[in-house]
C-alpha positions as CSV (number, residue, x, y, z in Angstrom):
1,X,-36.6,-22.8,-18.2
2,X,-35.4,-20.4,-20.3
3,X,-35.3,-16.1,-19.7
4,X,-34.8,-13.2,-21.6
5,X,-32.5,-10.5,-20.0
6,X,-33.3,-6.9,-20.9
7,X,-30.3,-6.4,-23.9
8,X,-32.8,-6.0,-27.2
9,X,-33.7,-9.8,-26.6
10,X,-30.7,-10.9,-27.8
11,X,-29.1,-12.9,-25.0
12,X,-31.2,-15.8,-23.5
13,X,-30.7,-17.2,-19.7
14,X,-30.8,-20.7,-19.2
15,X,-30.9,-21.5,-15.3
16,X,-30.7,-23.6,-13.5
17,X,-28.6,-26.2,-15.2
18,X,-29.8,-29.0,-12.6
19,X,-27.7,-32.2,-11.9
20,X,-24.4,-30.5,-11.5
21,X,-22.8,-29.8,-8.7
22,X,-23.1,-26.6,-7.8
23,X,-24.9,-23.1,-9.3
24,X,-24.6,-22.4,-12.6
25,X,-26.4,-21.5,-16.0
26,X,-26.2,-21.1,-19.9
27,X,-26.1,-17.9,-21.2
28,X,-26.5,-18.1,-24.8
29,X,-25.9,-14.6,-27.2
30,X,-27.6,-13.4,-30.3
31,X,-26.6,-11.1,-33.2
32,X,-29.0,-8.5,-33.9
33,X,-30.4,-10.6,-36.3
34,X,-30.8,-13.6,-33.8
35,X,-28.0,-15.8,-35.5
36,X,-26.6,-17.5,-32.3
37,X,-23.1,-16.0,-31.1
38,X,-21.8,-18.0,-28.8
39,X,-23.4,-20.1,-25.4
40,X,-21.4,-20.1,-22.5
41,X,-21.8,-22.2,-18.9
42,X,-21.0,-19.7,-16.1
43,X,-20.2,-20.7,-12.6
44,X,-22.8,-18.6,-9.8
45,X,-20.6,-18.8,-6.5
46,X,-17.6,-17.3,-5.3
47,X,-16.2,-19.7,-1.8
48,X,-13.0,-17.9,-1.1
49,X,-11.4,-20.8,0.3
50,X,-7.9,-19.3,-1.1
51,X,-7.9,-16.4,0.8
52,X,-9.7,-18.1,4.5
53,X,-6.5,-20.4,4.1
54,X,-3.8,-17.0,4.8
55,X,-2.4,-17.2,8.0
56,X,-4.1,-20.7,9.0
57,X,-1.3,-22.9,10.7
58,X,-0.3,-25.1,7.7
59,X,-0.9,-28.4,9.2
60,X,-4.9,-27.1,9.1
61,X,-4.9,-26.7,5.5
62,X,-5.3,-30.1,4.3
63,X,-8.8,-30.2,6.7
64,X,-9.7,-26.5,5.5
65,X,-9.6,-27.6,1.7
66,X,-11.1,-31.1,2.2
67,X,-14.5,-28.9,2.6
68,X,-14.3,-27.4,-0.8
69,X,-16.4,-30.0,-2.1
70,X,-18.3,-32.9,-0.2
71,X,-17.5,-35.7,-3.3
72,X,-14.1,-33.9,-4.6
73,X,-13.5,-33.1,-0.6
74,X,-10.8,-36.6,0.1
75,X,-9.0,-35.5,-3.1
76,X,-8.6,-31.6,-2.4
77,X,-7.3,-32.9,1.0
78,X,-4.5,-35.7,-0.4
79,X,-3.3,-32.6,-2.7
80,X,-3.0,-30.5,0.0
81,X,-1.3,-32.8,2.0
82,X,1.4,-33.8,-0.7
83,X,2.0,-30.2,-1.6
84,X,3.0,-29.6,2.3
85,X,5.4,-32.7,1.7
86,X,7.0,-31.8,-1.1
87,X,7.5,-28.0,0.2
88,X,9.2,-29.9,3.5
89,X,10.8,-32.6,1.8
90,X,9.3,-35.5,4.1
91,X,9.6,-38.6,3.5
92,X,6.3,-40.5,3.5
93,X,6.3,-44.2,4.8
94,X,5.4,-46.7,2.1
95,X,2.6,-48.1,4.0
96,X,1.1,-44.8,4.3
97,X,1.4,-44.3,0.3
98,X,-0.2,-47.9,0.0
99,X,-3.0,-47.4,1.8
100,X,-3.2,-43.6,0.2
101,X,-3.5,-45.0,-2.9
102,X,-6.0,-47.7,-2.1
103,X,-8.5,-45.5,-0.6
104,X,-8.4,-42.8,-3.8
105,X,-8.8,-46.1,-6.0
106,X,-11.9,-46.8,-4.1
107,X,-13.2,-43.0,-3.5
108,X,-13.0,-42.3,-7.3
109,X,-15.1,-45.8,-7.8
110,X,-17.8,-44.6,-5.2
111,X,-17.8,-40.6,-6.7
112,X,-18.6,-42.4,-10.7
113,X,-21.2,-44.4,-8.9
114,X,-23.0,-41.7,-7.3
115,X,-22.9,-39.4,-10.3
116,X,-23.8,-41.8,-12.5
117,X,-27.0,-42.7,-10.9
118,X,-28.1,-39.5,-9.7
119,X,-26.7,-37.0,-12.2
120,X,-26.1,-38.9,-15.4
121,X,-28.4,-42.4,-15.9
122,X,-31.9,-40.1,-15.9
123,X,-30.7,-38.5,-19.7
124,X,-29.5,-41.7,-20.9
125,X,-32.0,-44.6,-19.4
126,X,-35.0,-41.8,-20.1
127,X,-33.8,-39.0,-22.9
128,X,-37.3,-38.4,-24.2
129,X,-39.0,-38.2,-20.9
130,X,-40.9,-34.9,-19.3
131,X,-38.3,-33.5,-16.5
132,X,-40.7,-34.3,-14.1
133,X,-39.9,-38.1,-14.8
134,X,-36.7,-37.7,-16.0
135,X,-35.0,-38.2,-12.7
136,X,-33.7,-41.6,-10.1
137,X,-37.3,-42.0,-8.7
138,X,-38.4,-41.9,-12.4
139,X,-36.0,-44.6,-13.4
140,X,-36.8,-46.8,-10.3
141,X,-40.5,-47.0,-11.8
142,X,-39.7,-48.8,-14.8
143,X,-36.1,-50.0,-14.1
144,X,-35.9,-51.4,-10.3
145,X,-33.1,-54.2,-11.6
146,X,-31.3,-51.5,-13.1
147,X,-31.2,-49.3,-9.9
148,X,-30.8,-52.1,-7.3
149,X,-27.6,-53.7,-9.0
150,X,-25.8,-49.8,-9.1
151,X,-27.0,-49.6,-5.9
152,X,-25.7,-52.6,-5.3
153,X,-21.9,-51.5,-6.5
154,X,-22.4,-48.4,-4.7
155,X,-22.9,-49.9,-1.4
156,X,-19.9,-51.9,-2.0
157,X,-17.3,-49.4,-2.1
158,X,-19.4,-47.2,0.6
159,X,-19.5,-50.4,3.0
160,X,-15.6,-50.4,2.1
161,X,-14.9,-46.9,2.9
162,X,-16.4,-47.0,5.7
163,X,-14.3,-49.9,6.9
164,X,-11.5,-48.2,6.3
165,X,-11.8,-44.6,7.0
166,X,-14.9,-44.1,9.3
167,X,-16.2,-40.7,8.2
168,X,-17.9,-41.6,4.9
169,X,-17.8,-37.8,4.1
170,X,-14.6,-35.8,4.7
171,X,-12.6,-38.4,6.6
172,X,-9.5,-37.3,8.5
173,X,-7.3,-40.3,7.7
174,X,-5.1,-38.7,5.2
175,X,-2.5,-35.8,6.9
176,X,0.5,-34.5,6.5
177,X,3.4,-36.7,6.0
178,X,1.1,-40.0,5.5
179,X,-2.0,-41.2,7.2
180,X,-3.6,-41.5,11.2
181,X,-3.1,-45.3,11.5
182,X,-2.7,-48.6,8.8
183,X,-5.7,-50.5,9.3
184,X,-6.0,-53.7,10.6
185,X,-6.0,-57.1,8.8
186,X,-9.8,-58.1,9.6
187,X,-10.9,-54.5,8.0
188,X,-8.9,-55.6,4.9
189,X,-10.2,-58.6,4.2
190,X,-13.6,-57.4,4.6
191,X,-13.2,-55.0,1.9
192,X,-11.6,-57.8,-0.2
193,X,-14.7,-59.7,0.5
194,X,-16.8,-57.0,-0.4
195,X,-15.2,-56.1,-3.7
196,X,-15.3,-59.8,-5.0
197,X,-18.8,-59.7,-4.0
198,X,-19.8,-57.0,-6.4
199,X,-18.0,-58.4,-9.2
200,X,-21.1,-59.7,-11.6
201,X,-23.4,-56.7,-10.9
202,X,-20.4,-54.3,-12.0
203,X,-20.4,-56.5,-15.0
204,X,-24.4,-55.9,-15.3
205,X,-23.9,-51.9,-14.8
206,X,-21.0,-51.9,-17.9
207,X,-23.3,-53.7,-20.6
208,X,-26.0,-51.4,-19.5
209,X,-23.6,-48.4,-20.2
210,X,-23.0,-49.6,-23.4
211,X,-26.2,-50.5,-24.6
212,X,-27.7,-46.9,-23.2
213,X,-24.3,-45.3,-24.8
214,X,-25.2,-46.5,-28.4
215,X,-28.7,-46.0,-28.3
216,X,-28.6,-42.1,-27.2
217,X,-25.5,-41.2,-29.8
218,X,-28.0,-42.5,-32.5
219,X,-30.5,-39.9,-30.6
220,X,-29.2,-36.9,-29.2
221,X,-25.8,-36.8,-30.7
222,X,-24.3,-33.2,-30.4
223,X,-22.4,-33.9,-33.4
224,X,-19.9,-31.5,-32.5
225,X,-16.7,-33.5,-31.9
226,X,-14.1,-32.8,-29.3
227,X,-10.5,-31.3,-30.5
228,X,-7.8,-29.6,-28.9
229,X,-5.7,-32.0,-26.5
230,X,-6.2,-34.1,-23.8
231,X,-4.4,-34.2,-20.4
232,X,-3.9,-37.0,-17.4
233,X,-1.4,-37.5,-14.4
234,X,0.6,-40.4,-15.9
235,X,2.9,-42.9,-14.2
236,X,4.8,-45.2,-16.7
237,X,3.1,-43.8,-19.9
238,X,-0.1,-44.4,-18.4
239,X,-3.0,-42.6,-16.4
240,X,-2.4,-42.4,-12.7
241,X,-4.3,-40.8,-9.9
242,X,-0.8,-39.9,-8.2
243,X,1.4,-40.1,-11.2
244,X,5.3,-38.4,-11.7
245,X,4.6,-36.3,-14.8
246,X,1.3,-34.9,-17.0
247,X,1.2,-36.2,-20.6
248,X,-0.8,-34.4,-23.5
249,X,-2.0,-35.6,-26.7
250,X,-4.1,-33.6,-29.2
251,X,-7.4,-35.2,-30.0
252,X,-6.3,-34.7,-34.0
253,X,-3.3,-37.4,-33.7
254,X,0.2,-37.1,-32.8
255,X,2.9,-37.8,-30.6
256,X,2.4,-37.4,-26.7
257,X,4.3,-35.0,-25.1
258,X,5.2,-35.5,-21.3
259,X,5.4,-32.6,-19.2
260,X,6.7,-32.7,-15.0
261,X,4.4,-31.6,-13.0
262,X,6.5,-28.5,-12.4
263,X,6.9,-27.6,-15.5
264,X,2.6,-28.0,-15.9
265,X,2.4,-25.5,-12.9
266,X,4.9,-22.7,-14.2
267,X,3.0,-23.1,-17.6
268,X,-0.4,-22.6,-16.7
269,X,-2.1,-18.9,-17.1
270,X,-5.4,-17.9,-15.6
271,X,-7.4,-15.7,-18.0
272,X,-10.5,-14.7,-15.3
273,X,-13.4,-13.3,-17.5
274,X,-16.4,-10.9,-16.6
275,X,-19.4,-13.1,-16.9
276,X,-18.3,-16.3,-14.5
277,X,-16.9,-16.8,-11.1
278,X,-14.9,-20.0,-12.8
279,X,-11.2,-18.4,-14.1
280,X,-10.1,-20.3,-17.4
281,X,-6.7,-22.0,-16.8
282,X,-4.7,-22.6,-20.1
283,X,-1.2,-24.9,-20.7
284,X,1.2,-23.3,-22.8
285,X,0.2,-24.1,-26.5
286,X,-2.6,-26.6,-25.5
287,X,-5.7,-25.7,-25.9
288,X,-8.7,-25.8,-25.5
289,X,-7.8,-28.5,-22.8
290,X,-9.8,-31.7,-21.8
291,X,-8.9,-33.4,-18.5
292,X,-11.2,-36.2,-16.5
293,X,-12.1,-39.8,-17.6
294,X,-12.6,-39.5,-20.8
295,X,-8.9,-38.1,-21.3
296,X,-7.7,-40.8,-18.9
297,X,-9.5,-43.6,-21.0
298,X,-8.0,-41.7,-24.3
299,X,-4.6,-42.2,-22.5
300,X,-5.1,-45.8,-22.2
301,X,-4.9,-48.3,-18.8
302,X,-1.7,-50.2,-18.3
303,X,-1.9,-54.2,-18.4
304,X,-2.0,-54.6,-14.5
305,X,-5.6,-54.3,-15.2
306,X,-6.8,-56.5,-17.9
307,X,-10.2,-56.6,-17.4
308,X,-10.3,-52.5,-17.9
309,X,-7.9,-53.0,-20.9
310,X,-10.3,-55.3,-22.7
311,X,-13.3,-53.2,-22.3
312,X,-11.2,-50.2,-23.3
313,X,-9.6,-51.9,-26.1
314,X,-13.3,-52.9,-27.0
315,X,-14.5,-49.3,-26.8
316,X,-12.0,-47.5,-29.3
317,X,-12.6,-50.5,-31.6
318,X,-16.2,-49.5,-31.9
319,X,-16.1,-45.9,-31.5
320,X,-12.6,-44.8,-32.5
321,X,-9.5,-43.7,-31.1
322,X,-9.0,-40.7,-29.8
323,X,-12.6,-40.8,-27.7
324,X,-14.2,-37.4,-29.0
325,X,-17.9,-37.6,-28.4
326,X,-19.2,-36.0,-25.4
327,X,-21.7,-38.7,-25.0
328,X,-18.9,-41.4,-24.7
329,X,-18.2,-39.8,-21.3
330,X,-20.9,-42.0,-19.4
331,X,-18.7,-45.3,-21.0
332,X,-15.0,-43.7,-19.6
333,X,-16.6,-43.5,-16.5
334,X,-17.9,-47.2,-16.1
335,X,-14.4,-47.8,-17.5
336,X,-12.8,-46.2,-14.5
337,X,-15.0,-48.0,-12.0
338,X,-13.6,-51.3,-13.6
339,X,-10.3,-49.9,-13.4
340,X,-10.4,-48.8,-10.0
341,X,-12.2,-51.9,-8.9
342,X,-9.0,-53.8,-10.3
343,X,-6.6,-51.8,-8.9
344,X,-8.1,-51.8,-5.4
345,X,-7.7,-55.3,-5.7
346,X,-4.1,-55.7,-6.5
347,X,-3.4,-53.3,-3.5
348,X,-5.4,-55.4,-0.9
349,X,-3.2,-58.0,-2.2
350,X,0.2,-56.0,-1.6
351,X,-0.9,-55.1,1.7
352,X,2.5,-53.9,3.7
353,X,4.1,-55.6,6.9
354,X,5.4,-52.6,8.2
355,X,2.5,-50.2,9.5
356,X,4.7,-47.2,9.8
357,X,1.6,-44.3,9.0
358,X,3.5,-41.2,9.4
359,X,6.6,-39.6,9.2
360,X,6.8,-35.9,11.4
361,X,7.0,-32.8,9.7
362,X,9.8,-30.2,10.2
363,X,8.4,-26.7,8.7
364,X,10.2,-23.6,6.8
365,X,9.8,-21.2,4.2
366,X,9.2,-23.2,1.3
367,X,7.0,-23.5,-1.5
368,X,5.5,-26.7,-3.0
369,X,3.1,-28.0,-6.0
370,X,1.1,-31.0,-6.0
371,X,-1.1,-32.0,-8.7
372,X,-3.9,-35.3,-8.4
373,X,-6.6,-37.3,-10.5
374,X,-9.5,-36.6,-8.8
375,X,-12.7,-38.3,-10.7
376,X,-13.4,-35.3,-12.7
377,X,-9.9,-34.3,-13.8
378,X,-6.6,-32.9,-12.6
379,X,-6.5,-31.2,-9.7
380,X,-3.9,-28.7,-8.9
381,X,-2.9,-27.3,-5.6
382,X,0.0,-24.8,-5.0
383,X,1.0,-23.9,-1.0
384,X,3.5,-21.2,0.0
385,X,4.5,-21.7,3.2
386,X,5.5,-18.8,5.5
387,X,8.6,-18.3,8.4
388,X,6.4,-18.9,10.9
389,X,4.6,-22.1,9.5
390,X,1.8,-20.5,8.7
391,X,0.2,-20.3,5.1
392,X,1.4,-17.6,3.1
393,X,-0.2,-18.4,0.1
394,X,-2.4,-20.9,-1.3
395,X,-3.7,-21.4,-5.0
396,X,-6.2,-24.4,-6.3
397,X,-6.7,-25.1,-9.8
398,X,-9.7,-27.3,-10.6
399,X,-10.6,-29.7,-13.3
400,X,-13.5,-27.0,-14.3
401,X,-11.1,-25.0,-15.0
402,X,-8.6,-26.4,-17.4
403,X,-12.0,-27.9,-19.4
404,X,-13.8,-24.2,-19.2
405,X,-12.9,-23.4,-22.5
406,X,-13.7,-26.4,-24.6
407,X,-16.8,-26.8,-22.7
408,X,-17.9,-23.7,-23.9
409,X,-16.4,-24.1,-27.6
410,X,-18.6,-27.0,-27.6
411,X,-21.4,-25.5,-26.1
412,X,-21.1,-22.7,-28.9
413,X,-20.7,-25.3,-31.9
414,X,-23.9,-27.0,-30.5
415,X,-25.8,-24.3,-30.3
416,X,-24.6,-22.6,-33.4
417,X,-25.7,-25.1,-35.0
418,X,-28.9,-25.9,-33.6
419,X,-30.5,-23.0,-32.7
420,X,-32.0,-20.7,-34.7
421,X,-33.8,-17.4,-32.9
422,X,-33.8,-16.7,-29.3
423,X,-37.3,-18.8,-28.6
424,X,-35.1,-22.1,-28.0
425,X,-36.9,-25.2,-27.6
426,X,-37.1,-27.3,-24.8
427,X,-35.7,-30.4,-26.8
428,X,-32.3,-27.9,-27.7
429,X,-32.3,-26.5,-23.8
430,X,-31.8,-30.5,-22.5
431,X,-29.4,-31.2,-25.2
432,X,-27.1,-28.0,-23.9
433,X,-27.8,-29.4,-20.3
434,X,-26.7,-33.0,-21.1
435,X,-23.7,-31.3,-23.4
436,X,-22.3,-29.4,-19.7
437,X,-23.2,-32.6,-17.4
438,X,-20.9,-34.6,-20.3
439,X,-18.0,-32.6,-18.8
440,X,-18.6,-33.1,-15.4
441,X,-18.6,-29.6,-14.4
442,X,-17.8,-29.2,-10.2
443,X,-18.7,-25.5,-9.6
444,X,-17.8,-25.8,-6.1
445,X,-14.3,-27.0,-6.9
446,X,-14.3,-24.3,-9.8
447,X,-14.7,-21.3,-8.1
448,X,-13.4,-23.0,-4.4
C-alpha cells in the first residue's frame, strides 16, 4: 500500500516491501510540483549485535554473530571465525578448510533455493497477478511440476546439510581454528548420492529461469541499467566464497583492479544517513558498488566447473557482458546453484585422509579482518581483540551495505522516470518492490 506522510503531500510511504528479509519500506520524495525527487529503500531495525559482542569472551563471538541472520547466520559465523584466526595467527588444518569450504558451497546452494522460491519465482512465474495470488501457494495452483522439482533441489542440499552438520539452522560445526569433527565416510557418500540425484531437475529449474527471465525483461523491464563497478572475493582471477584478494570492475568496461583484502578494509568509509538504520559503505573511488551473484557471474567461473561456464558463457552471449539488468539477477542466481552444485562435487571427491579438525587457539591483543561470499554479497567482519581475550571491538559490514547506494540510484532512475504525481499506481509500486528484491536486500544483516 501506499501512504502519504504529513510534509505538503510531497513524500509518499511505501511499506511494507514484503519478500525481503527483514523491515523495510520505500520512501519516495516530490518537488513541490510533484516531479519525483528521489525513492530511497530504508532499513526499519536497529539489532545491536556490535555492541552485545564488547566484553564477550572471544571464542563466543563466532556463536553470537551466527544469529544475526537465520539464512546469512553459517556465513556471519565462518567470518567471525577466520577473523579470530587471522588476529592469532592459527594455523587451520586442511581437512578442516576442506570440509569448510564444502559446507558454504552447499549452504549458498540451499540459501538461492529458498529465496528463489519463496521470495523471487511469485514476480517472475506470476507478474500480472493480484498480490493475493501472487505468492508460492499461488504458484502451486497452476504450476505443481514447477514447485515439486525446486522442491525437489531444495531437499537435496537440506537432506545434505543435515548429514553433515545436524542443526539445519545455525549449526555449531564451524569454530575457531577449524571445525568440531571431519565427518565420516558413510555421511559423505550419502551426500554424493544425493547431489547426483538432483542432477536433471536442477537442469529443469535453469531452463525455467531462463525462459521466465526473457519473458519478464520484455514486461517489466526497469530499463534503468546498472553502472558503477562490481565487486567479488576472487581466488585466481575468479569469484571465490573464501578467496585471497577482492577484484573490481566497472560495469562501463575496463581493466579489473585487484585489491587485498586489507587494503578493501582500510578503504572503506561508512557514510550513516538520517532516514535508515542501514549505514552506506563506500570503496575508495568505486562507486556506487554492486556485490552478490550477479557481480560474481559478471566476474566469470573458472573452468573447474564447466557445466556453470557453459551456462554463463551462454548468458552474456544473449544478454551482454557486463550483466547490468536487475532482472538478470534471478539467472546469476540459478548460475550459482550450478556452480555450487559442481564445486560440492569436486570436494566430495578430494575428501582428506587426515581428519585433523582443529588446531588450538593461543589468544592476545590483536586485531584481525576477514571478509566472505556469503549468497548475497561480501561480507565483512572486523574483531579487535582485547588483553584479556575478550572482545574489544567488533565491526560487520554487510552486502546491503556496500549495494545501498546503487540500489537506491536505481530506485531513483526508476521512479524518475515512471512516476509522475504522488498518486502512484499499483502496477509502479510492484515494479519498485521487484527493483529492491533484485538486489537481495538482508535488513537483518544490514543493520546487524
Amino acid at each position: 500500500m501506499t501512504e502519504s506522510v504529513d510534509l505538503g503531500g510531497h513524500k509518499v510511504r511505501i511499506f511494507p516491501v514484503t519478500r525481503i528479509q527483514g523491515r523495510a519500506d520505500i520512501e519516495v520524495l516530490f518537488t513541490p510540483d510533484q516531479k519525483v525527487i528521489e525513492a530511497r529503500f530504508r532499513g526499519l531495525e536497529f539489532r545491536g549485535f556490535e555492541d552485545m559482542l564488547s566484553g564477550v569472551p572471544v571464542m563466543r563471538a563466532p556463536s553470537v554473530v551466527s544469529r544475526v541472520c537465520g539464512s546469512c547466520g553459517p556465513f556471519h559465523q565462518l567470518a567471525s571465525c577466520i577473523a579470530i584466526e587471522n588476529a592469532t595467527g592459527c594455523e587451520v588444518p586442511d581437512a578442516a578448510l576442506w570440509f569448510r569450504e564444502l559446507l558454504t558451497w552447499l549452504w549458498l546452494a540451499f540459501d538461492h533455493l529458498l529465496r528463489a522460491t519463496y521470495m523471487v519465482l511469485p514476480d517472475f512465474a506470476l507478474p500480472m497477478s493480484d498480490v493475493g495470488v501472487r505468492n508460492v501457494a499461488g504458484i502451486y495452483m497452476v504450476e505443481q511440476e514447477t514447485i515439486g522439482r525446486l522442491t525437489a533441489v531444495q531437499s537435496a542440499f537440506a537432506d545434505s546439510l543435515a548429514l553433515l552438520t545436524g542443526l539445519p539452522i545455525h549449526p555449531s560445526v564451524v569454530v575457531p581454528g577449524g571445525v568440531s569433527y571431519i565427518p565420516d565416510w558413510s555421511s559423505l557418500a550419502k551426500v554424493g548420492d544425493l547431489m547426483e540425484g538432483c542432477e536433471h531437475d536442477l537442469r529443469e529449474v535453469l531452463r525455467l529461469v531462463e525462459m521466465l527471465t526473457r519473458r519478464n525483461t520484455q514486461m517489466i523491464d526497469t530499463l534503468t541499467p546498472l553502472n558503477g563497478f562490481y565487486m567479488s572475493s576472487a581466488m585466481h582471477e575468479h569469484p571465490a566464497l573464501m578467496g585471497d584478494c577482492m577484484i573490481v570492475t566497472p560495469f562501463k568496461g575496463g581493466e579489473p583492479r585487484f585489491i587485498g583484502q586489507d587494503e578493501l578494509y582500510e578503504s572503506m568509509e561508512e557514510n550513516p544517513v538520517a532516514w535508515s538504520y542501514v549505514k552506506p559503505v563506500t570503496v575508495g573511488d568505486f562507486t556506487p558498488l554492486l556485490v552478490g551473484p550477479l557481480a560474481r557471474v559478471n566476474v566469470g567461473f573458472d573452468t573447474d566447473t564447466p557445466w556453470a561456464e557453459l551456462e554463463a558463457t551462454r548468458t552474456h552471449e544473449h544478454w551482454g557482458h557486463p550483466l547490468d539488468r536487475d532482472l538478470l539477477f534471478f539467472s546469476a542466481m540459478a548460475l550459482e546453484v550450478i556452480w555450487a552444485w559442481e564445486k560440492a562435487r569436486l570436494l566430495l571427491d578430494q575428501r582428506p585422509r587426515v581428519k585433523e579438525p582443529c588446531t588450538d587457539i593461543d589468544f592476545k591483543e590483536a586485531e584481525g579482518v576477514a571478509i566472505v561470499e556469503s549468497p548475497r554479497g561480501s561480507l565483512v567482519h572486523h574483531l579487535q581483540i582485547g588483553s584479556d581475550g575478550e572482545v574489544a571491538g567488533y565491526r560487520i559490514v554487510s552486502p546491503l551495505q556496500f549495494n545501498y547506494d546503487l540500489l537506491n540510484q536505481h530506485l531513483s532512475g526508476f521512479a524518475q522516470r515512471s512516476i509522475s504525481g504522488v498518486e502512484i499506481g499499483e502496477v509502479a509500486v510492484q515494479t519498485l518492490q521487484l527493483a529492491v528484491r533484485s538486489f537481495g536486500p538482508c535488513v537483518s544483516c544490514g543493520t546487524h
